[in-house]
C-alpha positions as CSV (number, residue, x, y, z in Angstrom):
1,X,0.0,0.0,0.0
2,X,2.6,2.4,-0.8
3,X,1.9,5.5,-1.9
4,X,-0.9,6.1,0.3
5,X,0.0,9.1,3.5
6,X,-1.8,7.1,5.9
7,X,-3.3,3.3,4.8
8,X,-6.8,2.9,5.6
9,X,-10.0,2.4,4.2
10,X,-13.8,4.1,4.6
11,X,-16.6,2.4,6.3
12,X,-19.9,4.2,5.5
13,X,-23.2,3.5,7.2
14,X,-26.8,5.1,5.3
15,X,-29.2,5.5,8.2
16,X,-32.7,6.9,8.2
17,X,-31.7,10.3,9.5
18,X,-27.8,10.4,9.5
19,X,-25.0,8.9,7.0
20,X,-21.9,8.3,9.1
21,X,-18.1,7.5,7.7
22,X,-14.9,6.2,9.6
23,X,-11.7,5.9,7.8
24,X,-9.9,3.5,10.2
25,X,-6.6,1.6,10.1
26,X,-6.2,-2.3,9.2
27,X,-6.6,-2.6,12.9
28,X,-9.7,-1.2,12.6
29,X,-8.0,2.1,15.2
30,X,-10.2,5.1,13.8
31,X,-8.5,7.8,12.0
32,X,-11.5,10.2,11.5
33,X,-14.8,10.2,11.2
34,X,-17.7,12.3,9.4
35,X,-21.5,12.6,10.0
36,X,-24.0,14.6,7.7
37,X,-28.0,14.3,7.5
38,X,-29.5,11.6,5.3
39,X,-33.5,12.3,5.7
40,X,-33.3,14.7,2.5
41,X,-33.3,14.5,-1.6
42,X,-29.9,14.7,-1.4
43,X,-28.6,11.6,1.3
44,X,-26.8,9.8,-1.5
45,X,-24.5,13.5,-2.4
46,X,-24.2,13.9,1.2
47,X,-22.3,10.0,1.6
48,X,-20.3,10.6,-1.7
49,X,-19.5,13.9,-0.1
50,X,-18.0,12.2,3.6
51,X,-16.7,9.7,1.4
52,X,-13.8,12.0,0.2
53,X,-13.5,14.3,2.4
54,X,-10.7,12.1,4.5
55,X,-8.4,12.2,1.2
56,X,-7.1,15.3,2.1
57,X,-5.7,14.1,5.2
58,X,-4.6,10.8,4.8
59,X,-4.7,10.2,0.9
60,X,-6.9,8.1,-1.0
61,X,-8.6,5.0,0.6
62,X,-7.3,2.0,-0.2
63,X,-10.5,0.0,-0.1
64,X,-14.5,1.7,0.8
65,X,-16.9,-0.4,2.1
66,X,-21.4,0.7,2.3
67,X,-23.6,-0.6,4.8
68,X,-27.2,0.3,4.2
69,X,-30.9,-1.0,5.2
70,X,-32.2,-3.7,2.8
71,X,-31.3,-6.7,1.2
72,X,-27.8,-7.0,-0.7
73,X,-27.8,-7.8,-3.9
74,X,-26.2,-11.2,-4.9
75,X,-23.0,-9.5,-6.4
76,X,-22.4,-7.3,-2.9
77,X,-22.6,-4.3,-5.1
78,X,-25.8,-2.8,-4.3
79,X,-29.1,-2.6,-2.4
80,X,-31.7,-4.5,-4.6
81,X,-34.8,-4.5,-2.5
82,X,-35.4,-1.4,0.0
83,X,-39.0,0.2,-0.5
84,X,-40.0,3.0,1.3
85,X,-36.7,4.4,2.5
86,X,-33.9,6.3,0.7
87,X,-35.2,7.0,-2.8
88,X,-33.1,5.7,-5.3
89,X,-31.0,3.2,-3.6
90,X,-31.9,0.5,-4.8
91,X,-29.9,-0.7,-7.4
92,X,-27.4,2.1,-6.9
93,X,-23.9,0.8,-7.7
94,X,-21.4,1.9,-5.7
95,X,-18.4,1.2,-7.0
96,X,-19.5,3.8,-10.0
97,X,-21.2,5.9,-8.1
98,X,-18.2,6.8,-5.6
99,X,-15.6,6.1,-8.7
100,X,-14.0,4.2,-6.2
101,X,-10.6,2.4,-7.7
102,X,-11.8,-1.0,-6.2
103,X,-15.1,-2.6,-5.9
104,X,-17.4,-1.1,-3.5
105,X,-18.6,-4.2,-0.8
106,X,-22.4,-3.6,0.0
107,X,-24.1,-5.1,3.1
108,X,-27.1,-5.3,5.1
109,X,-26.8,-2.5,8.0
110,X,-27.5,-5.3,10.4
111,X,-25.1,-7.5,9.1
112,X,-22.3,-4.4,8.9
113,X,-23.5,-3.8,12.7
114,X,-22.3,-7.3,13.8
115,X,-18.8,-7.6,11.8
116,X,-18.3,-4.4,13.8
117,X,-18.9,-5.6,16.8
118,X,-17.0,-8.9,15.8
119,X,-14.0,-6.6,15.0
120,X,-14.0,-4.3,17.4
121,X,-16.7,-3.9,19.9
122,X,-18.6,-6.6,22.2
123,X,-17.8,-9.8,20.6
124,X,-14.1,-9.7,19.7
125,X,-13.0,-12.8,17.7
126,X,-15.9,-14.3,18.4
127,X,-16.9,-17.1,15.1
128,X,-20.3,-17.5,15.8
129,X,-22.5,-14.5,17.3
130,X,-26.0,-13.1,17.1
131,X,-26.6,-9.4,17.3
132,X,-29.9,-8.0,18.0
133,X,-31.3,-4.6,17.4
134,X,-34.1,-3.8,19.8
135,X,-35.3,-0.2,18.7
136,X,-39.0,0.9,16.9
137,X,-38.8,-2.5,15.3
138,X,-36.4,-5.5,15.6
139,X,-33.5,-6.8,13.5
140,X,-30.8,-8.5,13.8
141,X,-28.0,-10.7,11.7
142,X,-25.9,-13.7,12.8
143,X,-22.1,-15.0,12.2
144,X,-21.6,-18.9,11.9
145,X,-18.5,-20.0,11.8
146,X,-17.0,-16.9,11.1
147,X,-19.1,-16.2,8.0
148,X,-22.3,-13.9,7.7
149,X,-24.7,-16.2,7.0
150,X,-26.7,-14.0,4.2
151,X,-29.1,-17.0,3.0
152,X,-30.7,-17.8,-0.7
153,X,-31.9,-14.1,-1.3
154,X,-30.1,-12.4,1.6
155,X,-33.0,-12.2,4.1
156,X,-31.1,-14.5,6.7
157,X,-30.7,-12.6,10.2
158,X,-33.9,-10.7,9.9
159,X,-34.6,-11.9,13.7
160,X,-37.8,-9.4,14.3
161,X,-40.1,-11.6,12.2
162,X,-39.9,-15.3,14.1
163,X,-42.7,-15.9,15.6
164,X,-43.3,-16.1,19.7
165,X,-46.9,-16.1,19.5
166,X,-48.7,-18.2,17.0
167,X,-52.2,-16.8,18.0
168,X,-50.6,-12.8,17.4
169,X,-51.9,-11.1,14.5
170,X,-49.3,-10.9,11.5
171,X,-46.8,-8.3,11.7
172,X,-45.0,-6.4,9.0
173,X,-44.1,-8.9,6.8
174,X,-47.2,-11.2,8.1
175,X,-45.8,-13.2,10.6
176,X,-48.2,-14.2,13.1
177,X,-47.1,-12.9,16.9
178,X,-43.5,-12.0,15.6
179,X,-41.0,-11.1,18.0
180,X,-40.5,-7.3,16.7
181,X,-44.2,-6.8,17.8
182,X,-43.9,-8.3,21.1
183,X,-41.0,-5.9,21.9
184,X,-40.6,-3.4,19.4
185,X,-40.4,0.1,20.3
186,X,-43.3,0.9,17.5
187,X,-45.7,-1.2,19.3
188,X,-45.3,-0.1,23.1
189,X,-48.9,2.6,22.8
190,X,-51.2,-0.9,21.8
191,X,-49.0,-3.0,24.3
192,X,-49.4,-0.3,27.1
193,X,-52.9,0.8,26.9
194,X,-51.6,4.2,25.2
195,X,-49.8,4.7,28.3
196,X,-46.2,4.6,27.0
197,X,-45.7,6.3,23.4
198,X,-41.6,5.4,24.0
199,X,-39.6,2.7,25.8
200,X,-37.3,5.0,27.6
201,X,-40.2,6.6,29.4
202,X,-41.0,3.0,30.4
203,X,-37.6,2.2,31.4
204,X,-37.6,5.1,33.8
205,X,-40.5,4.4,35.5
206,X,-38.9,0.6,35.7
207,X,-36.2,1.7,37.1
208,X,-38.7,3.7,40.1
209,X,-40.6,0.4,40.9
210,X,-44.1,1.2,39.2
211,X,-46.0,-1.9,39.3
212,X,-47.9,-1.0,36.3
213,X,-44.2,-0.6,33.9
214,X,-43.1,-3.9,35.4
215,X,-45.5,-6.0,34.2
216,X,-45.1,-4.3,30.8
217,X,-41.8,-5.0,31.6
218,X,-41.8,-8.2,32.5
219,X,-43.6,-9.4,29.8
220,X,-41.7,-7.9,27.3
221,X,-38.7,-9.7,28.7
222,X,-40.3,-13.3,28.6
223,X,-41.0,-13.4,25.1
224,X,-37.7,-11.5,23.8
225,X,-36.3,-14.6,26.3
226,X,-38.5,-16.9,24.4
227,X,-37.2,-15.6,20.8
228,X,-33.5,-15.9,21.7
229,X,-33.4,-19.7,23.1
230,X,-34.8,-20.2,19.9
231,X,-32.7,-18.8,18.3
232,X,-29.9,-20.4,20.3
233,X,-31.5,-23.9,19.2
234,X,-31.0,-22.7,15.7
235,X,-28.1,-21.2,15.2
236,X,-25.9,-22.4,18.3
237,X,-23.8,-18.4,18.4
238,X,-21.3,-18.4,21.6
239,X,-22.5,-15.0,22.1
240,X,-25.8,-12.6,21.9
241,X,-25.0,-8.4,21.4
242,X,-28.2,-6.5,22.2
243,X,-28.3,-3.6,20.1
244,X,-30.2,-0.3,19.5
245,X,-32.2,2.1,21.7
246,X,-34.3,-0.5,23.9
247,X,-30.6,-2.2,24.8
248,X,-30.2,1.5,26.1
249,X,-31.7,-0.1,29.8
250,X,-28.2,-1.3,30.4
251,X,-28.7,-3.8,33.2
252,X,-32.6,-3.2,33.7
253,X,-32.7,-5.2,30.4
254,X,-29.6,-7.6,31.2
255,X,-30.0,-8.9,34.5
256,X,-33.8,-10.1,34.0
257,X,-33.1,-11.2,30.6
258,X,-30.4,-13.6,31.5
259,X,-32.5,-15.1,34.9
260,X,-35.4,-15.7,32.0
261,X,-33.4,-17.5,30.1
262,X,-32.4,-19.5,33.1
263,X,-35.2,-20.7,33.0
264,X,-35.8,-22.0,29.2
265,X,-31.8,-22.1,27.4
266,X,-31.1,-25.7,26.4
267,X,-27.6,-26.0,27.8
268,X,-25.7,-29.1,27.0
269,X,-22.6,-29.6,29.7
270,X,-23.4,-26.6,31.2
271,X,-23.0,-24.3,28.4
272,X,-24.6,-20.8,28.6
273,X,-24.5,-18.3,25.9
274,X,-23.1,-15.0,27.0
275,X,-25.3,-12.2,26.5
276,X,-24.2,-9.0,25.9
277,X,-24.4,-5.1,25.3
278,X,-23.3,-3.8,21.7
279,X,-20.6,-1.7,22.3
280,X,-19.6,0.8,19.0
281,X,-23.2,2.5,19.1
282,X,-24.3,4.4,15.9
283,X,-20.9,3.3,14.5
284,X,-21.3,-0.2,14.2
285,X,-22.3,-0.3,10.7
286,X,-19.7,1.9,9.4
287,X,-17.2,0.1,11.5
288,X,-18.4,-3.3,9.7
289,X,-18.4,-1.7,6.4
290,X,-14.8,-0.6,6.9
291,X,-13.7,-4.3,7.9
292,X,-15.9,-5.7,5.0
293,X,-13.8,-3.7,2.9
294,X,-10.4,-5.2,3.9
295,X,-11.4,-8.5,3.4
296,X,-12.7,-7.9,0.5
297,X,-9.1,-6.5,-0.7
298,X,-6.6,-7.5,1.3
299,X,-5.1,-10.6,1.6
300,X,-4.3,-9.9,5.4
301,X,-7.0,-7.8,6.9
């Protein structure tokens, strides 16, 4: 990589309101970073924009990776299904559009989220892990074997849409009683008798013993519970990251969480999976995109 001031490569992460960039080293230390709003006309300017403005520092990148909502397309080089969000990204090739001198690697946010974390954040080194958004609705994305596991179209990961209640109603994608309605932040008003519009005003009054927000509470933590030993039985991850702004309850969340799934994890010789708080926040993705850059590119990331 000689020839470059400072070797590194650009992680950028699209997000409903914000586009955020890292240009880190091949040890993933961060050099810089760059945020700029996304909710207008012009989000897709506004990344191409953060995507060069590091060059003057540190030269040109020597790999950029994209981590956006939606599902990949097969060839990593775009967004091909995303309705309703970010006009005009899907289909939007990267590697053109950013007239990057290597080929741009595209992921799922979610899956971006967890390589980050893998590299850098909760779950360091870990091979197989599970990482859970819990925010206004619920996603996800797993690692087996130290692969992403995308699936046949690349919906694989998309944890909010199991089911934990087969008599529920169908949910956004028509699964009955999925999990992302049982704790999703979008669904607290029906869950709470319109008394909670937000699951940090919950949280607080939690925290302050009212008997009313425990039971919410409580519930809420049973069937998440209920979704992850499932989950453990499917996909067998050494570790769990809890994500997004639900995971915000630090150990209000963790402590009864974990004595829950006391109660229900299938644990052959002992073995308990290791739950966990994300770590790398809002820059998860872009962290993830960075690292799916080197190994897209370098043959010692």
């Amino acid at each position: 990589m000689s020839g470059y001031l400072q070797p590194h490569v650009i992680g950028i992460d699209l997000g409903g309101t914000r586009v955020k960039a890292l240009a880190v080293t091949a040890e993933g230390v961060e050099l810089a970073r760059a945020i700029a709003p996304s909710d207008g006309a012009d989000w897709s300017e506004q990344a191409r924009t953060l995507a060069r403005s590091f060059a003057p520092r540190f030269g040109p990148p020597f790999a950029i990776g994209v981590a956006a909502p939606g599902l990949a397309a097969a060839d990593g080089r775009s967004i091909a299904i995303m309705p309703g969000r970010l006009h005009g990204l899907e289909g939007l090739d990267w590697t053109r559009f950013l007239d990057a001198q290597r080929e741009v690697p595209v992921l799922n946010d979610a899956q971006s989220a967890l390589l980050g974390e893998v590299w850098h954040g909760a779950a360091q080194g870990a091979r197989n892990a599970l990482l859970v958004t819990l925010g206004t609705g619920v996603g996800g994305a797993i690692l087996c074997d130290g692969r992403l596991l995308r699936g046949h179209i690349g919906r694989a990961g998309h944890i909010g849409h199991i089911t934990v209640n087969a008599s529920g109603g169908p949910g956004l994608v028509n699964t009955p009683g999925s999990l992302e309605d049982a704790v999703g932040n979008h669904s607290l008003p029906a869950r709470s008798g319109g008394r909670y519009s937000d699951t940090a005003a919950l949280v607080a009054d939690v925290a302050r013993g009212d008997a009313r927000a425990v039971a919410i509470w409580q519930t809420m933590i049973r069937d998440l519970s209920a979704g992850l030993v499932s989950l453990i039985n499917v996909v067998d991850p050494a570790v769990i990251i809890l994500g997004g702004g639900i995971a915000g309850a630090g150990e209000l969340l963790l402590q009864p969480l974990r004595e829950a799934m006391d109660g229900c994890e299938w644990r052959p010789d002992g073995h308990r999976v290791d739950v966990v708080l994300a770590r790398l926040g809002d820059l998860a993705g872009a962290y993830g995109a960075a690292r799916q850059a080197w190994l897209a590119h370098s043959p010692s990331p």
